[in-house]
C-alpha positions in Angstrom: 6.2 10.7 9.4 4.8 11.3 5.9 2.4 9.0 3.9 2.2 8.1 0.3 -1.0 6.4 -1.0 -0.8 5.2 -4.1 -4.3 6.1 -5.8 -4.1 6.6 -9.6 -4.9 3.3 -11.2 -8.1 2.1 -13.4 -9.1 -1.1 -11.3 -10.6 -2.9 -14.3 -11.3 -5.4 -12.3 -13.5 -4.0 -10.2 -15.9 -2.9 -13.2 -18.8 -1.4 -13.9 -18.3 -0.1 -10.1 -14.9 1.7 -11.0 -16.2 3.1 -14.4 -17.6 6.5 -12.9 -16.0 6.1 -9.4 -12.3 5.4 -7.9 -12.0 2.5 -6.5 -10.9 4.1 -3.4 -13.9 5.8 -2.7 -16.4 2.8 -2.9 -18.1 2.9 0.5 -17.2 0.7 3.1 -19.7 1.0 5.5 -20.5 4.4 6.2 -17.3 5.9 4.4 -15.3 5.6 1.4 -12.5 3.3 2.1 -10.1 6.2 1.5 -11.4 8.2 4.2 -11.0 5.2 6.3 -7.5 5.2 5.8 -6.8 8.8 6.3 -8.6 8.6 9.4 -6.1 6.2 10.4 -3.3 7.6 9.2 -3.9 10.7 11.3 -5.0 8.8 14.1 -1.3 7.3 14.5 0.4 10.9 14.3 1.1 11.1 10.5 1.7 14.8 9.8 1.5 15.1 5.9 -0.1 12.9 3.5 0.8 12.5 -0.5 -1.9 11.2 -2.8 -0.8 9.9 -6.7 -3.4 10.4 -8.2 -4.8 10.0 -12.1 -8.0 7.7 -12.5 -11.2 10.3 -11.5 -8.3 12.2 -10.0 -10.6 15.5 -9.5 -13.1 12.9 -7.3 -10.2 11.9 -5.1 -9.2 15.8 -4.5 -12.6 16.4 -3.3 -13.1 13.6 -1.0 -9.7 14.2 0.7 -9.7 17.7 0.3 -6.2 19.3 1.6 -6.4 18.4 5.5 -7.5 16.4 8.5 -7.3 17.9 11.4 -3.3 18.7 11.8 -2.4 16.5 8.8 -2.0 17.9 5.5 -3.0 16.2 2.2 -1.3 16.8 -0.5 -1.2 15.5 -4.2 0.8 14.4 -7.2 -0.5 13.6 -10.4 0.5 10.2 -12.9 -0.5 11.0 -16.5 0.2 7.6 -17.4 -2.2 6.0 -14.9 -3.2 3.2 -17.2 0.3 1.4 -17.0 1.9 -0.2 -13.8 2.3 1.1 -10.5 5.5 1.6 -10.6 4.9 4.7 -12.2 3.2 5.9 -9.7 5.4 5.3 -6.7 8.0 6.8 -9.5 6.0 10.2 -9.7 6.4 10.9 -6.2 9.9 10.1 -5.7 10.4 13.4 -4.1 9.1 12.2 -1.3 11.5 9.5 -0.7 14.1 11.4 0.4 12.8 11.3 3.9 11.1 8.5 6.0 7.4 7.1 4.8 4.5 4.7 4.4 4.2 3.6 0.9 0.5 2.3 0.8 -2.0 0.7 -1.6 -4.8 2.9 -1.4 -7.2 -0.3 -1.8 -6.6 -1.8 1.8 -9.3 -2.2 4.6 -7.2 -2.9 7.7 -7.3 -1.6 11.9 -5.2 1.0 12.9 -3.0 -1.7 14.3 -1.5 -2.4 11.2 0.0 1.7 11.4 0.7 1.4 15.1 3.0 -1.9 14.7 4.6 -0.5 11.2 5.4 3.2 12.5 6.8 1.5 15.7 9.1 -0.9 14.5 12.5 -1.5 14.9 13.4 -1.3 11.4 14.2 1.2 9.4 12.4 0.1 6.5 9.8 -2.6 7.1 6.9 -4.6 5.7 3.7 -5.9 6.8 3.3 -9.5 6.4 0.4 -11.7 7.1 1.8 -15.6 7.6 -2.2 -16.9 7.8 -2.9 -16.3 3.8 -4.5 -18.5 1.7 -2.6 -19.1 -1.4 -4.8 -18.3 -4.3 -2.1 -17.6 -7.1 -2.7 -13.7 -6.9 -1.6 -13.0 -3.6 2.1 -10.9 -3.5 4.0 -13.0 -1.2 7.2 -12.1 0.6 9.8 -14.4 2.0 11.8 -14.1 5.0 15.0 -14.9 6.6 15.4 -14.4 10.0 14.6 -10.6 10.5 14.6 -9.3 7.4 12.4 -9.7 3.9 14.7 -12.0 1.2 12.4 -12.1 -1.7 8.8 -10.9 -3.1 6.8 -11.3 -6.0 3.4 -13.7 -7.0 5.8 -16.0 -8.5 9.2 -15.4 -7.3 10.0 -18.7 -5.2 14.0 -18.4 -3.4 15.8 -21.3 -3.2 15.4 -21.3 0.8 13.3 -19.0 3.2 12.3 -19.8 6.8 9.4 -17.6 6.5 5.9 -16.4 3.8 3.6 -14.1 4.3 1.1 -12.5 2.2 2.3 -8.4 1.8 -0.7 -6.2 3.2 0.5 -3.4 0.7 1.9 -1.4 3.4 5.8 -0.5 3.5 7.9 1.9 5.8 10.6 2.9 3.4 13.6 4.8 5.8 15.7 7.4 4.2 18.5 5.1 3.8 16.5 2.7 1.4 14.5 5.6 -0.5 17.2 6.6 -3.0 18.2 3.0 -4.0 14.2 2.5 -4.5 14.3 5.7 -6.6 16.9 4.6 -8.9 15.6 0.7 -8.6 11.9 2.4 -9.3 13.5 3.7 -13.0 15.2 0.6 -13.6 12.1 -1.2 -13.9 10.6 1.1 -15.7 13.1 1.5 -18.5 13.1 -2.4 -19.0 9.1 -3.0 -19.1 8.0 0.4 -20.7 6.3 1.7 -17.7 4.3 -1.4 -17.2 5.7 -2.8 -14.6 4.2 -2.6 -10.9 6.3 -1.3 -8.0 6.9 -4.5 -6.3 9.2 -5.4 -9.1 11.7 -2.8 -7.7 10.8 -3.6 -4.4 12.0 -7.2 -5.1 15.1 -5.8 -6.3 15.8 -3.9 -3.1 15.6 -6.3 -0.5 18.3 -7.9 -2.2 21.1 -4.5 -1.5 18.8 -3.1 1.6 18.5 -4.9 5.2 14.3 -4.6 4.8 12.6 -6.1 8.1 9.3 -7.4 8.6 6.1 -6.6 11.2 3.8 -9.7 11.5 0.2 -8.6 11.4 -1.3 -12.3 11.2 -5.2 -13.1 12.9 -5.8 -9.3 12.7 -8.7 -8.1 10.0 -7.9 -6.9 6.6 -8.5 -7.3 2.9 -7.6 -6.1 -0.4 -10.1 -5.2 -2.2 -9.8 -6.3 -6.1 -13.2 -8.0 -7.3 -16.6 -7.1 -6.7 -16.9 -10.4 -4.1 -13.7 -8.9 -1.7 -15.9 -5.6 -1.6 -18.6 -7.7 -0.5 -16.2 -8.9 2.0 -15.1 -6.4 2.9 -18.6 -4.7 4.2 -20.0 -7.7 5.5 -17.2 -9.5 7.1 -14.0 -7.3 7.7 -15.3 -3.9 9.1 -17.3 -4.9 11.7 -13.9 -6.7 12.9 -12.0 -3.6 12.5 -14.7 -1.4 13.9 -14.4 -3.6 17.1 -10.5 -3.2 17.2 -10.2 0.5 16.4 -13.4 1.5 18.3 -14.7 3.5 15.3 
């Protein structure tokens, strides 16, 4: 299976700490986060891995170089980094045509998470976390049943038996990858590039059976502000550490 990690973006928010480095490659312990997630992306039998990459783009190259160990990294560059995500996920579209991980590259998670995801039933699936806390700028997905109805930070359905808090993490399959593709331009047409990817992926569970892989109680955390970095280091990774053994 390929990866896509999406790794082009400013991260404002994380400033002065992103203004001469990616965020990606903040140190987590006793490697950048990106590393981290490499490490666990080849751990779990991922043979090629695609980087967007704009923000300190030349940093990421040389941190991820082009493999690790039998998996090969490869890149793709967004010029216009400084608008929405969806852009990004839009710039590798190629590599939608076959199965893969979409993934934030601003995660801290276990190697579970890519274990239960790569193994699931589903063609196309998310990662969901029902134990959130609802802080008004979590991305929340609703279910029904098997399958993912609705997603957004303030898209509320009519009904849904099911919310979670999205980890970031999706297995698009073949079959959904085109629609996503043409979805992906749609959204970028109407809000001049600006627009972040979960807008189209909204837009896709509503023609596309997407399912769902619960990842709640395990350790993770998205890291956006200088005080979930903080977290990260000090109260995630020695939880993750335990689980993956590393």
């Amino acid at each position: 299976m390929k990866a896509i990690i999406l790794a082009a973006g400013v991260a404002r928010r994380l400033a002065p700490l992103t203004d001469r480095t990616h965020k990606c490659l903040l140190p987590v312990g006793d490697r950048p986060l990106l590393t981290r997630m490499l490490d666990a992306l080849q751990s779990v039998g991922v043979t090629e891995t695609v980087l967007v990459v704009g923000h300190f783009a030349d940093q990421v190259r040389a941190v991820a170089g082009d493999t690790l160990g039998a998996m090969r990294i490869r890149y793709v560059d967004n010029p216009d980094y400084v608008k929405g995500s969806a852009l990004s996920l839009y710039a590798a579209r190629a590599h939608l045509a076959e199965p893969a991980l979409v993934m934030d590259a601003d995660v801290l998670f276990p190697r579970e998470f890519l274990r239960r995801l790569t193994r699931a039933t589903p063609p196309s699936a998310f990662l969901l976390d029902r134990s959130f806390q609802d802080t008004g700028e979590e991305v929340k997905y609703y279910t029904r049943g098997d399958r993912v109805i609705a997603l957004g930070k303030k898209v509320v359905p009519e009904s849904w038996e099911q919310v979670g808090e999205g980890v970031g993490f999706f297995r698009c399959g073949a079959e959904a990858g085109p629609e996503l593709v043409r979805l992906l331009e749609q959204v970028i047409r109407e809000g001049d590039g600006l627009n972040e990817y979960e807008d189209a992926l909204h837009r896709l569970v509503g023609r596309h059976h997407i399912g769902w892989v619960d990842v709640s109680g395990l350790p993770w955390t998205e890291i956006d502000f200088a005080e979930d970095l903080r977290r990260a280091r000090d109260e995630v990774l020695p939880h993750v550490v335990r689980l993956d053994g590393v």
